[in-house]
N, C-alpha and C positions, 0 to 999 in steps of 0.2 A: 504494500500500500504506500509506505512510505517512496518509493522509487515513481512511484506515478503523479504522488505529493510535489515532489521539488521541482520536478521542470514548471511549474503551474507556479509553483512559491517562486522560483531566480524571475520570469517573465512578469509575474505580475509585480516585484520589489521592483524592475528594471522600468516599468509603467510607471509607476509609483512616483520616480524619481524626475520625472520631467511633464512637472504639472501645466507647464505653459499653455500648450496647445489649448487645453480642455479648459481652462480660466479663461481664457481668450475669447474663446468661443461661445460661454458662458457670459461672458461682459458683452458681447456683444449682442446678445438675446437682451439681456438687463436694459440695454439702451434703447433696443429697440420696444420693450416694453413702455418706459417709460416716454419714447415719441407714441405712441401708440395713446398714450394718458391726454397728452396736448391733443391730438388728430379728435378724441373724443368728447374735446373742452370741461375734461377731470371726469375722475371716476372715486368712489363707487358712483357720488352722482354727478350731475354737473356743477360746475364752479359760478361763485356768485357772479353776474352778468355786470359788465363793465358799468361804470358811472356814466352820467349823461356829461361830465365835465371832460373824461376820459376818450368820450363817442370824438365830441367837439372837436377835442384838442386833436386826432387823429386826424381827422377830416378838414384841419386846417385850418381851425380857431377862427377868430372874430375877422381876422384879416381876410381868407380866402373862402372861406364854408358858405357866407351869407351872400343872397344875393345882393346887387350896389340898392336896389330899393330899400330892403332891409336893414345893410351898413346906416344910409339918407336916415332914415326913420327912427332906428334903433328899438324898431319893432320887429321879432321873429316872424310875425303873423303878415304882417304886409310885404312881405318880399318870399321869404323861408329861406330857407337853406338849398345852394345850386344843386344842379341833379349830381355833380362830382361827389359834392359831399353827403349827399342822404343815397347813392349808392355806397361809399367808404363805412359808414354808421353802418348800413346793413350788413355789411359782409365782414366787417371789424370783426378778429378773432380777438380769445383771452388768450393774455400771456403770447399772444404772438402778432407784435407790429412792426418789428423788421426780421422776426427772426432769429435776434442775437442769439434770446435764451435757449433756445429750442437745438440749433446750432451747438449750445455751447455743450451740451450732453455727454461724457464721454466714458470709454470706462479706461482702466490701468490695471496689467497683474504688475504684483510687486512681492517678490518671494514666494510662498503659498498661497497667498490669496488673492481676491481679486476685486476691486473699487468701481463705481460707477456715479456718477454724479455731474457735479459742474463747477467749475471757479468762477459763475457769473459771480458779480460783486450783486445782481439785483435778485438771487435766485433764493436767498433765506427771507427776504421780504414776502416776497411772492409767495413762498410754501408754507411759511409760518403766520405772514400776515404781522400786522403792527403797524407801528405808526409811521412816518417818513411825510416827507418835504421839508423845506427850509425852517418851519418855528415845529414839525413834527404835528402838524394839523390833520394833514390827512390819514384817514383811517385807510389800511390795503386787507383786505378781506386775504385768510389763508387760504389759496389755492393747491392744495401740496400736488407732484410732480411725479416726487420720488417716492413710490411705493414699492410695495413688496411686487413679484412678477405676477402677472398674469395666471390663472388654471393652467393654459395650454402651454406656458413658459414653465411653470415647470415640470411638465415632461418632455419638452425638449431639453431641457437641464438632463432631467433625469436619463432621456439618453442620449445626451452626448457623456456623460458620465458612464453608462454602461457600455457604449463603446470603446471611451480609452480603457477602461479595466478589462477588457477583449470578455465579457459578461453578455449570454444569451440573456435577450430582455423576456 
């Protein structure tokens, strides 16, 4: 028994020893989960819905959004807002107006294990929520980002795991 033991024992220590692959590929599921979280506009449900100061400011503030009636009058109601910008309002996603955050996504192995996250500087606001702007006035509702993976992430976890261990699933 033992003789049939050890070729299976040297091959699988020999797996064992070169975890990169399988973290790699691992991190890269992780990220793609969490784009998968944005693509949704958060999960489990969806993320608090942008501010109307937020819509505005998107769509090109007091300078470009309004129509010149409107600007003249400094009535929303007598001019509105140009078709440019009540299309940008409509289709204005959360957490993603150029993209940085979404972008900044990434994962790292680093010895045995393996990281997934972002160095945005705006991405603990956003997940956590809290205060910000210049006197810390405005409230930013917690959107979080980074969750745990997906059901179906992990069983692809689980086997790309069963394959480096060369393990019938």
């Amino acid at each position: 028994m033992i003789d049939t033991l050890t070729p299976l024992l040297v091959r699988f220590a020999a797996r064992a020893q070169d975890k990169a692959a399988p973290l790699t590929a691992i991190g890269e599921v992780m990220v793609s989960s969490t784009q998968r979280t944005f693509e949704l506009q958060g999960r489990p449900a969806r993320w608090k819905s942008l501010s109307g100061a937020t819509l505005l400011a998107r769509a090109g503030g007091k300078s470009r959004a309004f129509t010149k009636r409107a600007r003249k009058s400094g009535n929303l109601r007598s001019g509105g807002l140009t078709k440019k910008a009540r299309k940008t309002m409509v289709n204005a996603k959360i957490l993603i107006d150029r993209g940085n955050l979404l972008r900044s996504v990434s994962s790292r192995v680093s010895g045995g294990s393996v990281e997934w996250g972002t160095n945005s500087i705006y991405a603990a606001i956003h997940n956590f929520g809290g205060m910000a702007g210049r006197d810390k006035e405005t409230i930013i509702p917690a959107r979080q980002f980074v969750h745990e993976p997906f059901a179906d992430d992990w069983q692809t976890i689980e086997g790309i795991l069963t394959d480096w261990l060369g393990l019938e699933a």
